[in-house]
N, C-alpha and C positions, 0 to 999 in steps of 0.2 A: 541718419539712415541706420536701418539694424543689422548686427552683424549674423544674425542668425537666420541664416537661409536653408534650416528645414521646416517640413512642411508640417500642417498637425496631423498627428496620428490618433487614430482611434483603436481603442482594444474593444473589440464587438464583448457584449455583457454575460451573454451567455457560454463562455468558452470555460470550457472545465478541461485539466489536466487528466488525465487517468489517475495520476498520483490524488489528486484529492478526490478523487472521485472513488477510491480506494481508503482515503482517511476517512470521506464522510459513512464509508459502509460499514470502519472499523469502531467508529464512536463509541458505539454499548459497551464494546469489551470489558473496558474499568468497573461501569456499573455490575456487568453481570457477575464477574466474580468479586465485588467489593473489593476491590481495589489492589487483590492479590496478582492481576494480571491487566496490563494495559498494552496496545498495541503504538510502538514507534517505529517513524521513518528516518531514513538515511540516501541521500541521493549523488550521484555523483553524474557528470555528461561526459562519454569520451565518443570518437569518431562519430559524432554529429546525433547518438543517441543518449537516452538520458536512460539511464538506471536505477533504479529506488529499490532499496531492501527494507523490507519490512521482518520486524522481530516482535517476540511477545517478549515484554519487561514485568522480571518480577522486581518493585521495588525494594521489597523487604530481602533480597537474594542479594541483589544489588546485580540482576543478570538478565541477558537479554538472549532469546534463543532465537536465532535467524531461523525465518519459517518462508517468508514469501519473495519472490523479484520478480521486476514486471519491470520489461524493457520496450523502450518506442522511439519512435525517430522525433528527432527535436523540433522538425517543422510540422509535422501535419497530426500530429497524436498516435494516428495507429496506423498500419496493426500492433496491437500491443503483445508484446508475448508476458505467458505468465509460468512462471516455474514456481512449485510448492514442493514442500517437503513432502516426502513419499507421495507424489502426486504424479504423474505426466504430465507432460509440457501443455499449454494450449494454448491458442492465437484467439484473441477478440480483433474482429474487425474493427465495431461498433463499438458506443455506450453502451447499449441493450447488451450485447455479447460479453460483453467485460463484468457486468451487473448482475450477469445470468451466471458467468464462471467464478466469479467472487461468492456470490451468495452458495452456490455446491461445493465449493472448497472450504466454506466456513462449517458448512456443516456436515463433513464430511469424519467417520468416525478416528479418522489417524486426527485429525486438527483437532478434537473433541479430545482425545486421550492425551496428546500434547500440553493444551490447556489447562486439562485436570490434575496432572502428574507435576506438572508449577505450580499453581494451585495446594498442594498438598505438601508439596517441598514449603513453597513461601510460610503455610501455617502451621511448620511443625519445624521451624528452623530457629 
């Protein structure tokens, strides 16, 4: 007789974190600036939320400038709130919402000048 009396679980296939759902938006970074600038994560979970701070890393600095966090509840994904640097705060309900506030925050001209100013440090350092 087996001693294992849980049941099988399934993890449905399609389920996306907002966290990676925010690394796959971040991918390019490395390539766009040749590798003076890459985007990492950092996560931690306290009172039943999960928290992930994202920074731009310059490797050649050896420095990482905390730029984004995006907080959600640990069981259901959202709403996710998203805080940026010199940004206002904003809530994604949704995928779409989150996809739509990711994409305006990347290219917004303080994240741009951010970028540049690592960028320019990392190849004159």
């Amino acid at each position: 007789m087996s001693t294992n009396l849980w049941p099988d679980f399934k993890l449905a296939p399609d389920t996306k974190s907002p966290k990676s759902i925010v690394e796959g938006l971040s991918e390019g970074l490395d390539e766009k600036t040749n590798g003076l600038v890459r985007f990492e994560s950092n996560r931690s979970i306290k009172n039943q939320k999960v928290q992930v701070t994202f920074s731009f890393y310059a490797p050649r600095l050896g420095y990482g400038f905390p730029f984004l966090k995006i907080t959600f509840p640990i069981d259901k994904f959202y709403p996710v709130t998203i805080d940026a640097e010199q940004m206002e705060t904003t809530v994604a309900q949704d995928e779409n919402e989150l996809v739509h506030a990711i994409a305006n925050l990347y290219k917004a001209p303080s994240t741009i000048a951010i970028v540049e100013r690592l960028m320019s440090l990392a190849n004159n350092l």
